[in-house]
N, C-alpha and C positions, 0 to 999 in steps of 0.2 A: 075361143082361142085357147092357145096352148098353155102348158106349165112356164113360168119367168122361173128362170135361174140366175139369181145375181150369186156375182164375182167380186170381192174387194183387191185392185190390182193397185201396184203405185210405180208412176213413171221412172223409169231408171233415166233417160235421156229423152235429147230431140235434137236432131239433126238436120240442118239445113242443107241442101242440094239442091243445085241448076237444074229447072223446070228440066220434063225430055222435049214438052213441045211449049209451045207461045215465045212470046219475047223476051228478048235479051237477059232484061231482069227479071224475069219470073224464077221462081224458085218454088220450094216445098220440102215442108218439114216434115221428119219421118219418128215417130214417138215411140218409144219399145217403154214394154211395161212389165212387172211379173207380178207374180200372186204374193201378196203380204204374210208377213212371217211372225213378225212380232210386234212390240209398241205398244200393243194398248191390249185389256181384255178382247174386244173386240175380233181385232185381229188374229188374235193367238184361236177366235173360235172360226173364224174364215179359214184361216192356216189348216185345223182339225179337217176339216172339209174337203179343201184344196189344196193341200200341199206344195204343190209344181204347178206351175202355169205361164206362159208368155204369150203377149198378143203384140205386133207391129203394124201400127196406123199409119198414114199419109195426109197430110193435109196442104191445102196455098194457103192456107193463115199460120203465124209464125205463135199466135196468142192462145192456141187451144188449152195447152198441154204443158205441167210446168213439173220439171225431173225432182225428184223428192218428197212429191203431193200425190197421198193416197186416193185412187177415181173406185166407185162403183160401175160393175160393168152389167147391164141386164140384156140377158139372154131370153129373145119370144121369139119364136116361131115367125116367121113371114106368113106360112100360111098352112091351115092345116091338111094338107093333100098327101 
């Protein structure tokens, strides 16, 4: 398998929206995130690395994703072709 590249990103938000399909209540939370900047050594050495970055997820669970909390992101390969 391939090279993992991990990300240290932290959720800026999460946003609830009306499912586009299932029932009435269905819904889904949409979580935008960027690349960490500062806060801790750590981070300021992610920062050195990545700079810029944004990723936006979608989930039906409202629990994933909590805005303020720094997530590691790892990047593998699905497959090596």
């Amino acid at each position: 398998m391939g090279k993992t590249v991990r990300a240290k990103m932290v959720c800026q938000s999460v946003t609830k929206s009306k499912a586009w399909r299932g029932a009435a209540e269905d819904f889904h939370y949409e979580a935008e995130f960027s690349a960490v900047t500062s806060g801790s050594d750590e981070n300021e050495s992610f920062f050195a690395a990545t700079p810029s970055g944004s990723i936006k997820l979608s989930t039906l669970k409202a629990d994933h994703f909590t805005p303020g909390v720094d997530y590691y992101v790892d990047f593998v390969a699905a497959s090596d072709d």
